[in-house]
VOZA-820598 format. One record per residue: y, x, z of N, C-alpha, C in turn. Coordinates in steps of 0.05 Angstrom, whole numbers, padded with zeros to 5 digits, always signed. Each point is the difference from the previous one (the first is absolute). Layout:
// VOZA-820598
YXZYXZYXZ;...
This chain:
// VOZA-820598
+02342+01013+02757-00024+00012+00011+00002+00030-00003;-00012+00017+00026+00000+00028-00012-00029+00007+00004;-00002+00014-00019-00025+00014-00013-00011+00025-00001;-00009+00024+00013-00004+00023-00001-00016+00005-00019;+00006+00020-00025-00011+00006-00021-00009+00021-00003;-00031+00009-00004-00014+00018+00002+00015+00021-00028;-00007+00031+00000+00017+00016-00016-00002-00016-00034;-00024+00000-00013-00012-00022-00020+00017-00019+00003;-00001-00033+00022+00019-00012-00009+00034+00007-00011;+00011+00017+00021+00024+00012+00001+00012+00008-00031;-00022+00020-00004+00006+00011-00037-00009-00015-00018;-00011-00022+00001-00004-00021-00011+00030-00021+00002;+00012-00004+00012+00021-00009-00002+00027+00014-00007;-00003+00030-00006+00026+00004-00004+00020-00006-00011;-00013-00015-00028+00019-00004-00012+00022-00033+00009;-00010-00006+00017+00015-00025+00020+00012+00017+00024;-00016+00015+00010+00020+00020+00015+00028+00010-00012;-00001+00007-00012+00021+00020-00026+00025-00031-00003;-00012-00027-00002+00021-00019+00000+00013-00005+00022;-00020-00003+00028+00018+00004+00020+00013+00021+00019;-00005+00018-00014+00012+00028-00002+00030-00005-00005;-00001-00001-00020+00029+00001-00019+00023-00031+00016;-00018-00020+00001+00007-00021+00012+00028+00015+00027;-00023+00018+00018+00010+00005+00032+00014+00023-00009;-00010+00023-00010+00022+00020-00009+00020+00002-00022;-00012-00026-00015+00028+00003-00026+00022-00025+00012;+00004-00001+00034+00022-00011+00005+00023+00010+00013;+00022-00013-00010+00031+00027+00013-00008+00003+00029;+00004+00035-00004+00006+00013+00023-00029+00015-00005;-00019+00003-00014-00028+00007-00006+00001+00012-00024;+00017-00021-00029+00000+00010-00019-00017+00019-00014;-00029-00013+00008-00033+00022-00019+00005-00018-00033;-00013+00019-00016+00002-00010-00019-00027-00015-00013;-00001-00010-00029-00029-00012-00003-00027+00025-00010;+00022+00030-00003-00017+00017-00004-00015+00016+00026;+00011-00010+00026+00000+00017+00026-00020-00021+00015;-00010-00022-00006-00006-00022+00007-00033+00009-00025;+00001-00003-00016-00021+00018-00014-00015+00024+00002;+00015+00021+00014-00007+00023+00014-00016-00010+00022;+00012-00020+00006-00007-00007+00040-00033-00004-00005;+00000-00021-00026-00026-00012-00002-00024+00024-00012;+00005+00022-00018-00015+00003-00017-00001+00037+00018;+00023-00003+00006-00003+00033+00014-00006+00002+00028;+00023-00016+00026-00003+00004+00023-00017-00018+00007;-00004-00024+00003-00021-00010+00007-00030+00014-00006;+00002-00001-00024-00035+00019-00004-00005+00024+00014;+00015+00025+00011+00005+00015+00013+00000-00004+00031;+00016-00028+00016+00001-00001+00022-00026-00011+00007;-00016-00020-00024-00018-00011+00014-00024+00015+00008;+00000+00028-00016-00013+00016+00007-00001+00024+00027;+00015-00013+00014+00015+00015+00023-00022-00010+00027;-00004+00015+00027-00015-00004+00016+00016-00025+00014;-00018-00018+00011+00005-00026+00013+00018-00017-00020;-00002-00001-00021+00011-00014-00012+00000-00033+00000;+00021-00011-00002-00005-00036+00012+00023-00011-00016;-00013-00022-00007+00022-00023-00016-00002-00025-00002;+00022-00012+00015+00002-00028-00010+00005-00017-00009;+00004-00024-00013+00017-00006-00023+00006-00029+00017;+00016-00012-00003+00021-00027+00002-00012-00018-00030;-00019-00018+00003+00003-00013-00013+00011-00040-00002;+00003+00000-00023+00014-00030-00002-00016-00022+00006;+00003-00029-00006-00016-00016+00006-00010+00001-00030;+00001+00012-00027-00014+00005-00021-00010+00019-00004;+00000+00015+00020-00022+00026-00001+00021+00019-00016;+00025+00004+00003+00017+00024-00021+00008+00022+00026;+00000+00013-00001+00007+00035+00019+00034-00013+00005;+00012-00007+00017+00024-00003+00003+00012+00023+00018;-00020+00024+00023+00009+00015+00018-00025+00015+00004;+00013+00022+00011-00022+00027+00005+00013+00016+00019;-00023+00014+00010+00012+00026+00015-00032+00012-00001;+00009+00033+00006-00032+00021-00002+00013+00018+00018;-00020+00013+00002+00007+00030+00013-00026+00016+00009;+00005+00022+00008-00034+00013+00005+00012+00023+00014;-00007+00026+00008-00006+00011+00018+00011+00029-00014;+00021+00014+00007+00024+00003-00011-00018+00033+00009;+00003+00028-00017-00002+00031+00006+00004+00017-00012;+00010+00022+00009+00017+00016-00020-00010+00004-00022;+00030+00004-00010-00013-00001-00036+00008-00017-00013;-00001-00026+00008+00022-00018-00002+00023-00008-00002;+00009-00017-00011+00034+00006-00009+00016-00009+00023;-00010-00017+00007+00004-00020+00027+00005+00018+00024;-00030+00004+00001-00006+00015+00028+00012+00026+00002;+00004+00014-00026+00017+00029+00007+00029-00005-00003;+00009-00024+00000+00039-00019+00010-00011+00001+00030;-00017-00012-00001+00000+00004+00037-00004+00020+00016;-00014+00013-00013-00007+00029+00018+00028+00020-00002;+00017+00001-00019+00026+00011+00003+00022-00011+00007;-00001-00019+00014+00018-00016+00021-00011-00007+00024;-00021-00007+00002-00017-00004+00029-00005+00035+00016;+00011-00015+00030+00005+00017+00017-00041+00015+00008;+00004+00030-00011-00028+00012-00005-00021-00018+00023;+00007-00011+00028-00020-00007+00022-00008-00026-00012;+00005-00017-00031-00001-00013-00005-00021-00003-00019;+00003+00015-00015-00012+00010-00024-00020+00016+00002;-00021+00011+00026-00022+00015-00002-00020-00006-00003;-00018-00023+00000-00022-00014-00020+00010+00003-00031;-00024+00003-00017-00003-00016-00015-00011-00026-00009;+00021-00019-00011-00018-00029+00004+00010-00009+00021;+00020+00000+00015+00014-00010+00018+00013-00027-00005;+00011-00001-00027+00011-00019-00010-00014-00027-00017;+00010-00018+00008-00003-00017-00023+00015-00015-00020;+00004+00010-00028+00021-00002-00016+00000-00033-00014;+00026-00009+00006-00002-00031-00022+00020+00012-00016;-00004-00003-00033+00018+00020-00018+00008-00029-00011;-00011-00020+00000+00012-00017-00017-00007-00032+00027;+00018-00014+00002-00004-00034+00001+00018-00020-00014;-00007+00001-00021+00017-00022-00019-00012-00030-00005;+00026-00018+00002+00001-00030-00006+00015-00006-00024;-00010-00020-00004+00015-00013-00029+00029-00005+00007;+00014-00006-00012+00030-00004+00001-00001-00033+00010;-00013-00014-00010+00001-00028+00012-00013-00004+00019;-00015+00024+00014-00001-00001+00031+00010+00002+00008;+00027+00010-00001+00023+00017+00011+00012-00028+00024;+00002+00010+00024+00014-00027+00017-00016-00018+00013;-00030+00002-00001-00022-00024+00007-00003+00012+00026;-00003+00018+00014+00001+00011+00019-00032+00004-00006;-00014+00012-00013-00024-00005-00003-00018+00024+00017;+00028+00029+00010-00017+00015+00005+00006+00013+00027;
């Protein structure tokens, strides 16, 4: 089932976020660690959810556990993101601000991996 989680629910779960964090980025070729996966939860998440248009949804199991996620919100300079894009995007691209909409993270559990789930 997927679930869109208001900012409250969202930081309310981080710390199940932070497991399937590590799950999707602590696998080869990703190699995050369990301290970078703790950052995600306690630093960038609380930060992004505070970001304009912010949205998140979570993948859950048939026991109600966070197995998958993705977020994103509405990306302007100043940003770490959005100023990678603005110095590679051709300038006729880049003259709004708020043009973009950033997904910084969509991670699945490792034993999703192969279900074709997405």
């Amino acid at each position: 089932m997927i679930a869109v989680l208001d900012v409250d629910q969202t930081l309310e779960a981080a710390r199940e976020l932070a497991a399937v964090y590590l799950s999707a980025f602590g696998a080869p070729g990703y190699d995050e660690d369990p301290a970078r996966a703790e950052a995600f939860a306690k630093e960038q998440l609380p930060l992004h959810s505070q970001r304009d248009g912010f949205k998140f949804v979570a993948a859950r199991s048939d026991d109600d556990r966070i197995v998958g996620f993705a977020y994103g919100f509405t990306g302007q300079r100043g940003q770490w993101w959005s100023d990678r894009i603005a110095e590679t995007a051709p300038p006729r691209l880049y003259r709004r601000k708020g043009w973009q909409v950033l997904v910084p993270d969509l991670g699945w559990g490792s034993a999703l991996y192969g279900l074709r789930l997405g």
